[in-house]
mmCIF file of the C-alpha atoms, coordinates in Angstrom:
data_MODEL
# 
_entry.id   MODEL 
# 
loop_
_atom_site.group_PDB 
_atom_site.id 
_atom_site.type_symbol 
_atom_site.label_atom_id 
_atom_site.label_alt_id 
_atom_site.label_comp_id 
_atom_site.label_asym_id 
_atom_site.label_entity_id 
_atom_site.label_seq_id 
_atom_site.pdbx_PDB_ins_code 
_atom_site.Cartn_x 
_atom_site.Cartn_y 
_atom_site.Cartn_z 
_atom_site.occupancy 
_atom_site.B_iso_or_equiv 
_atom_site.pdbx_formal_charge 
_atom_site.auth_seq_id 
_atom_site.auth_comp_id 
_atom_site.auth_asym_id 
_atom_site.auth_atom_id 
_atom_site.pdbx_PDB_model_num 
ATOM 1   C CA . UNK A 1 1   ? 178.313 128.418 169.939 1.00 0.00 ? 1   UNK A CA 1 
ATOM 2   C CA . UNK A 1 2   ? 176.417 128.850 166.893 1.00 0.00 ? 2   UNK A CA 1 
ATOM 3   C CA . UNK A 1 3   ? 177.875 126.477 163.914 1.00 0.00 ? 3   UNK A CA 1 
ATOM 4   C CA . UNK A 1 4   ? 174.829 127.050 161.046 1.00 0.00 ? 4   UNK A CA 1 
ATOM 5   C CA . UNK A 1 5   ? 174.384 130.458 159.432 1.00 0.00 ? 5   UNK A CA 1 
ATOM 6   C CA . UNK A 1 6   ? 172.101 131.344 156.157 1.00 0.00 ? 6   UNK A CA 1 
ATOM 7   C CA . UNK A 1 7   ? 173.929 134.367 155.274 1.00 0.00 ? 7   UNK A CA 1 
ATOM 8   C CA . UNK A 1 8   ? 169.874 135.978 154.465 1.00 0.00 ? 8   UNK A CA 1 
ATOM 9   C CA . UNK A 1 9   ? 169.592 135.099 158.180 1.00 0.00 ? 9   UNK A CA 1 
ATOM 10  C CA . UNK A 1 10  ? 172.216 137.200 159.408 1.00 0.00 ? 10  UNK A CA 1 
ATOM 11  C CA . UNK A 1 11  ? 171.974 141.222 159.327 1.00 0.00 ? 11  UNK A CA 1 
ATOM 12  C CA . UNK A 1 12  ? 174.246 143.103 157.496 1.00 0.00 ? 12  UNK A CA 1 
ATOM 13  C CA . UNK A 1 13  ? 176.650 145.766 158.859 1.00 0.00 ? 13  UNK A CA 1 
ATOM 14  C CA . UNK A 1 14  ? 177.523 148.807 157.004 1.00 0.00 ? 14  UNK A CA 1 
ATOM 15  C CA . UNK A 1 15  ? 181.455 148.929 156.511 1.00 0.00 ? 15  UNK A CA 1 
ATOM 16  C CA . UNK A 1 16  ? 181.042 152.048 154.827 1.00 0.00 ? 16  UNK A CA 1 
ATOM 17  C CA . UNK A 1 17  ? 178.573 154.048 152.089 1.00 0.00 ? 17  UNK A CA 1 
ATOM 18  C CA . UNK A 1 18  ? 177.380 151.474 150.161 1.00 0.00 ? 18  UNK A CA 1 
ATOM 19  C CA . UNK A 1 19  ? 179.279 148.309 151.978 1.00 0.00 ? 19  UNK A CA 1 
ATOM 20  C CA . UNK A 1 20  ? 177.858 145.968 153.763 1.00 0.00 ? 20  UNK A CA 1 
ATOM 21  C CA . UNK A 1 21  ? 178.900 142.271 155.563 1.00 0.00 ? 21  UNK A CA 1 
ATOM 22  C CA . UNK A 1 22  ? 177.229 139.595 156.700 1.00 0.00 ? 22  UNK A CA 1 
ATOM 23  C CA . UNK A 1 23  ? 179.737 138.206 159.352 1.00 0.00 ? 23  UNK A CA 1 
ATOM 24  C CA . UNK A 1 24  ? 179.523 134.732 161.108 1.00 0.00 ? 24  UNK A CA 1 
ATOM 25  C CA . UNK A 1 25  ? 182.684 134.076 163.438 1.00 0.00 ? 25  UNK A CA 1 
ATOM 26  C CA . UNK A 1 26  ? 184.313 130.688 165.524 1.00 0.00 ? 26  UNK A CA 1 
ATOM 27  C CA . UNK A 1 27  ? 186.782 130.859 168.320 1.00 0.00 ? 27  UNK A CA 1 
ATOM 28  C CA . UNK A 1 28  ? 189.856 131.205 165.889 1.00 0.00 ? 28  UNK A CA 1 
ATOM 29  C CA . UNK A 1 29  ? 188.476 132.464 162.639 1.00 0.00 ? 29  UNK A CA 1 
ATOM 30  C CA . UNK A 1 30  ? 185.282 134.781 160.879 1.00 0.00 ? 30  UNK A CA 1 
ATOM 31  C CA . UNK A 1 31  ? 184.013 135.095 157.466 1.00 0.00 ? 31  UNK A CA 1 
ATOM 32  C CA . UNK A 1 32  ? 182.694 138.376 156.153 1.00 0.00 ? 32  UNK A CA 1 
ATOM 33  C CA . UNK A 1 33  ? 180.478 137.887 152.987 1.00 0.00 ? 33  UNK A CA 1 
ATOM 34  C CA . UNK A 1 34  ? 180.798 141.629 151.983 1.00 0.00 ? 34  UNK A CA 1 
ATOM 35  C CA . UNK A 1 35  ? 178.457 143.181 149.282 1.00 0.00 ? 35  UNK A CA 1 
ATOM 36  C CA . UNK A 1 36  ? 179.790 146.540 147.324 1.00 0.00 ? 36  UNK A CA 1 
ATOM 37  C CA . UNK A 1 37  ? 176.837 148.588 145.723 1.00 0.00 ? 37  UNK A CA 1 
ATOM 38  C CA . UNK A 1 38  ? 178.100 149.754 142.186 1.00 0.00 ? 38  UNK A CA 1 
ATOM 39  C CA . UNK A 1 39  ? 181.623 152.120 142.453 1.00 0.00 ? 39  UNK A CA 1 
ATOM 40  C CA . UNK A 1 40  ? 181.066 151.905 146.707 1.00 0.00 ? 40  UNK A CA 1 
ATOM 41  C CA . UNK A 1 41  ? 184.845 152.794 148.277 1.00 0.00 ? 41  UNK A CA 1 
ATOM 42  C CA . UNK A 1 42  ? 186.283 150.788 151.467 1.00 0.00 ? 42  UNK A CA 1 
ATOM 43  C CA . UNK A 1 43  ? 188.284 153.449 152.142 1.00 0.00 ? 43  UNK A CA 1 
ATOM 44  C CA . UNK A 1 44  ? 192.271 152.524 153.116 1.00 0.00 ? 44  UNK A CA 1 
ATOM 45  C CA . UNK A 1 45  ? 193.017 150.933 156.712 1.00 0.00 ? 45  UNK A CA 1 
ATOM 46  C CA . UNK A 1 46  ? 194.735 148.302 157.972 1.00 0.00 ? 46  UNK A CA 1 
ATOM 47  C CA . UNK A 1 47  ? 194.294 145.659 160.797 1.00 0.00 ? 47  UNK A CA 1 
ATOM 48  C CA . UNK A 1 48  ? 196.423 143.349 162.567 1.00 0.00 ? 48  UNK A CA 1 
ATOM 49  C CA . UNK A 1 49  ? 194.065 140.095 161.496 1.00 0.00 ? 49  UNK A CA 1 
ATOM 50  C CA . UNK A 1 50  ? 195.625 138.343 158.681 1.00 0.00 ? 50  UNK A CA 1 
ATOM 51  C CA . UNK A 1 51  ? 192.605 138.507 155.593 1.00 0.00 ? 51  UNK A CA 1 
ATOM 52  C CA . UNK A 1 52  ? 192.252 136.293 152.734 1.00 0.00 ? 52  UNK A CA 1 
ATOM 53  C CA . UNK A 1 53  ? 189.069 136.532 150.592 1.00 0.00 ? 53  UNK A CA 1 
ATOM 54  C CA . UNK A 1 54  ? 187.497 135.433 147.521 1.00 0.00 ? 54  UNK A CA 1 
ATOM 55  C CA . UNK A 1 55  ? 185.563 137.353 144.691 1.00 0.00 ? 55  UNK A CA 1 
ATOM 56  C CA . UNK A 1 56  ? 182.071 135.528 144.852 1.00 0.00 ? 56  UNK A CA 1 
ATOM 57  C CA . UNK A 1 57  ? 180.548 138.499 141.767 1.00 0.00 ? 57  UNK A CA 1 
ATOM 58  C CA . UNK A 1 58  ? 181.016 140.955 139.921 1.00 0.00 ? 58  UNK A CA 1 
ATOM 59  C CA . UNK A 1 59  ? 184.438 143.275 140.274 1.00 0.00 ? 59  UNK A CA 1 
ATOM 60  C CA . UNK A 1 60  ? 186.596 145.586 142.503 1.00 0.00 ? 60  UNK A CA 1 
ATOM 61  C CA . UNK A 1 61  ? 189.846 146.746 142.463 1.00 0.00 ? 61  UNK A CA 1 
ATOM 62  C CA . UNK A 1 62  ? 191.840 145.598 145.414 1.00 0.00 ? 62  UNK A CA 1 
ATOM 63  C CA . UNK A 1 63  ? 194.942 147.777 146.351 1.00 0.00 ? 63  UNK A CA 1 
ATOM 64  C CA . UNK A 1 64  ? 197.406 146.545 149.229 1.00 0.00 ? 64  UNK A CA 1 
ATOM 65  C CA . UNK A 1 65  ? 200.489 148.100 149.820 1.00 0.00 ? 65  UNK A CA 1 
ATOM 66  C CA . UNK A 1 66  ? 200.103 150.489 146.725 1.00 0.00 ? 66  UNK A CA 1 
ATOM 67  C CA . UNK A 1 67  ? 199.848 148.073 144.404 1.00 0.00 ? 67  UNK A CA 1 
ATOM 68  C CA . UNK A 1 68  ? 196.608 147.733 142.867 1.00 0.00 ? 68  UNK A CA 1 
ATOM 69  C CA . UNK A 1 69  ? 194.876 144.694 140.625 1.00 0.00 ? 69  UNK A CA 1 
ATOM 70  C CA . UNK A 1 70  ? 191.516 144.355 139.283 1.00 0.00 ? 70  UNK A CA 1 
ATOM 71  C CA . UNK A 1 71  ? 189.675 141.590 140.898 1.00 0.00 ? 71  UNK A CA 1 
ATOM 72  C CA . UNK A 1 72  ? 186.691 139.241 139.309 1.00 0.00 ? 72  UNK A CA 1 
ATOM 73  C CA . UNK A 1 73  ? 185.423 135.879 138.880 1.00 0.00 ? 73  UNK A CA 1 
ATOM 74  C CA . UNK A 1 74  ? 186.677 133.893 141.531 1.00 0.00 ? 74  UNK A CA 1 
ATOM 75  C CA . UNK A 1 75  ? 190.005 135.219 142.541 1.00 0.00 ? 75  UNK A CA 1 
ATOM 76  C CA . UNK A 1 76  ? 191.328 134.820 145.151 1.00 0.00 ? 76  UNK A CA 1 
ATOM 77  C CA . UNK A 1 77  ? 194.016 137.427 147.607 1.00 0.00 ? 77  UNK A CA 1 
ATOM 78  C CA . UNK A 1 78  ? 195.893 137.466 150.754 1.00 0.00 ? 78  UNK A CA 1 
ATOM 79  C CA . UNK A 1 79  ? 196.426 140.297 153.058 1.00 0.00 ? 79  UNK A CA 1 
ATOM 80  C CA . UNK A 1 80  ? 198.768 140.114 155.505 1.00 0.00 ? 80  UNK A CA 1 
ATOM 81  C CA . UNK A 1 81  ? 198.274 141.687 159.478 1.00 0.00 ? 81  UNK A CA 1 
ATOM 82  C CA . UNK A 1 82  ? 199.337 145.093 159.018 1.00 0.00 ? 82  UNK A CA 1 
ATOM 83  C CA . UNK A 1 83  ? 199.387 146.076 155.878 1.00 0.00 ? 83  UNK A CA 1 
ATOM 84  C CA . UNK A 1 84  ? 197.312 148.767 154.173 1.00 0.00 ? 84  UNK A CA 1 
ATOM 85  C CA . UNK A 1 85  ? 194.631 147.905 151.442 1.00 0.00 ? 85  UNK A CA 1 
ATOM 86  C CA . UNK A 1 86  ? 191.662 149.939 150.084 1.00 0.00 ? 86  UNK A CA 1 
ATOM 87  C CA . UNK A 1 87  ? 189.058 148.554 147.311 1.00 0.00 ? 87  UNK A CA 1 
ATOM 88  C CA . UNK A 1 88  ? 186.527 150.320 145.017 1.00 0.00 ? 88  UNK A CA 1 
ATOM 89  C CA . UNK A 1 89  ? 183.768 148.297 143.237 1.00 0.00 ? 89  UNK A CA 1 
ATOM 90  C CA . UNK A 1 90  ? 183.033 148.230 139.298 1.00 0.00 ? 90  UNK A CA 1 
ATOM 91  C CA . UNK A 1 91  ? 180.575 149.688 138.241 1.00 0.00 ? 91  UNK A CA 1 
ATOM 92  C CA . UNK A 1 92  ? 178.097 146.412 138.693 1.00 0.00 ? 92  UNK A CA 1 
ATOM 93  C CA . UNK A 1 93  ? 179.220 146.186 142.027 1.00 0.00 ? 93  UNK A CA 1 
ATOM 94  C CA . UNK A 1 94  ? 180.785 143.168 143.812 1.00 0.00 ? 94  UNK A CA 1 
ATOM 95  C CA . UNK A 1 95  ? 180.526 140.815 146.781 1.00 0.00 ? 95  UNK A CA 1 
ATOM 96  C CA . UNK A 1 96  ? 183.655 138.853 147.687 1.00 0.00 ? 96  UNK A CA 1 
ATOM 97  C CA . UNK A 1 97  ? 183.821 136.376 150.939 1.00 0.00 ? 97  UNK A CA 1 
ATOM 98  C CA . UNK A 1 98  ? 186.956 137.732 153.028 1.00 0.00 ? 98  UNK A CA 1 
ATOM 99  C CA . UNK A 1 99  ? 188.090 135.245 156.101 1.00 0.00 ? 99  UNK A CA 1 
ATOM 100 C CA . UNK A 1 100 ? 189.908 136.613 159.094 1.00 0.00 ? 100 UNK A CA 1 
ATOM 101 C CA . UNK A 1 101 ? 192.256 135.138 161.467 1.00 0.00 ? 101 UNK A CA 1 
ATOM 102 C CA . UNK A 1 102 ? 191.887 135.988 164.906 1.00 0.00 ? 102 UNK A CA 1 
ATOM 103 C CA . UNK A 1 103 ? 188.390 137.092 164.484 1.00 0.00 ? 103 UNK A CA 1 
ATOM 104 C CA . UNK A 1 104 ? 188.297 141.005 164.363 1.00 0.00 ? 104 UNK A CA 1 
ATOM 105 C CA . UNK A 1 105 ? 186.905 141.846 167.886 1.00 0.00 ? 105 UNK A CA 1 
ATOM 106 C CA . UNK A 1 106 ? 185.310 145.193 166.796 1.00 0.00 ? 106 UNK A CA 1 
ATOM 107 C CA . UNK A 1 107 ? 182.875 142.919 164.253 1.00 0.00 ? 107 UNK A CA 1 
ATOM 108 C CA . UNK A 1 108 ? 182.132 140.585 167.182 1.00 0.00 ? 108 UNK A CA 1 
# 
């Protein structure tokens, strides 16, 4: 099992138009260092991993359940299994470093 990653080394996967992640996984638990081009959409879904992430630059507005913050510098969020959440980029884009727990099998 692989335990050193450069994120440069690993190739990005396009989430959707304009989002991409660099993913490394374990056995229990996967990062996702994921880059939003300027106003780029994830559009709303939901998983049964529980997410938490980190803002790493610039902005994005994170909505989970319908309620919706603007996110920047290094804040931080939690997303339980489940539950809905969507997030739209500022217009100077954002990249935020979101960790998942299981690992989501369809990234793997």
């Amino acid at each position: 099992m692989k335990r050193i990653w450069a994120p440069a080394d690993i190739e990005p996967r396009e989430l959707a138009p304009g989002v991409t992640a660099r993913i490394a996984s374990g056995e229990k638990l996967m990062f996702s260092l994921v880059t939003l081009e300027p106003n780029a959409v994830v559009p709303e879904h939901a998983h049964p991993h529980e997410q938490m992430g980190m803002m790493v630059g610039g902005a994005m507005e994170l909505t989970v359940a319908g309620e919706t913050r603007l996110l920047s510098g290094n804040a931080l969020y939690l997303i339980p299994g489940g539950v809905p959440h969507k997030a739209a980029a500022g217009p100077e884009g954002a990249v935020a470093l979101d960790a998942f727990s299981p690992p989501r099998e369809e990234y793997l």
